[in-house]
C-alpha positions as CSV (number, residue, x, y, z in Angstrom):
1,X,-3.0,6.4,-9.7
2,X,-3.9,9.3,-6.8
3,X,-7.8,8.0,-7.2
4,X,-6.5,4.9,-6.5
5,X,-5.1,6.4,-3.1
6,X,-7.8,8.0,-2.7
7,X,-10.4,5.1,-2.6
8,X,-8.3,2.6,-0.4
9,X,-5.5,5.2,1.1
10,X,-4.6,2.4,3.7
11,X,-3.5,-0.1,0.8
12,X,0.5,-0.2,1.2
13,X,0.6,-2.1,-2.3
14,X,-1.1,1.1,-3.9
15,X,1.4,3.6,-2.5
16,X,3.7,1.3,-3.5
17,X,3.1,1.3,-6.8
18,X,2.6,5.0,-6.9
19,X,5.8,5.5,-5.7
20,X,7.6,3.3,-8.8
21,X,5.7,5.4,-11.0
22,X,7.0,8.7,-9.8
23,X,10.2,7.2,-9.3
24,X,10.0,6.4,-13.2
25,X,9.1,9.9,-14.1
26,X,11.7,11.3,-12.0
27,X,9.9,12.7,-9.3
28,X,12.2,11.2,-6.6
29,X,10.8,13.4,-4.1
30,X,7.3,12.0,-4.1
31,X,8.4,8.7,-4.6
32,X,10.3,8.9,-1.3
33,X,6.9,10.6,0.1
34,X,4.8,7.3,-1.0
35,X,7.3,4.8,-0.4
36,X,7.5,6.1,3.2
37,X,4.0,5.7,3.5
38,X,3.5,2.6,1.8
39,X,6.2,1.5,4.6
40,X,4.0,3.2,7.8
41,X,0.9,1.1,6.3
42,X,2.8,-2.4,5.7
43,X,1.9,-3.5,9.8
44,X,-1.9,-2.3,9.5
45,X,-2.1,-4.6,6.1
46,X,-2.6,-8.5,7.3
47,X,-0.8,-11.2,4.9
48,X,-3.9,-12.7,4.2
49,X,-7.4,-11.3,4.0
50,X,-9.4,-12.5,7.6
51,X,-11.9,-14.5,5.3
52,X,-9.6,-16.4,3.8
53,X,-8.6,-17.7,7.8
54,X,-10.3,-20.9,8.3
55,X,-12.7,-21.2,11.3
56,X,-11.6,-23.9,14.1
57,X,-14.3,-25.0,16.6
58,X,-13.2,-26.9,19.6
């Protein structure tokens, strides 16, 4: 899951989803660490991918 992080570290989902894993195992501590910054990433990450926007020409 860290090489995960490491590939795309500003992908909120993926430090989400680290931080329910080490919630799981009981590391509470760095699941407060990657939900926090899962949280700090959420505004940078865009609902939907820009290509996915469809192009208007007046």
């Amino acid at each position: 899951m860290k090489d995960a992080a490491r590939l795309d570290p500003n992908c909120p989902k993926i430090w989400f989803s680290m931080g329910k894993v080490m919630e799981t195992l009981g590391d509470y501590t760095a699941s407060a660490d990657c939900m926090a910054t899962a949280l700090q990433l959420e505004p940078t990450c865009p609902v939907l991918p820009f290509t996915s926007i469809p192009l208007t020409f007046d």
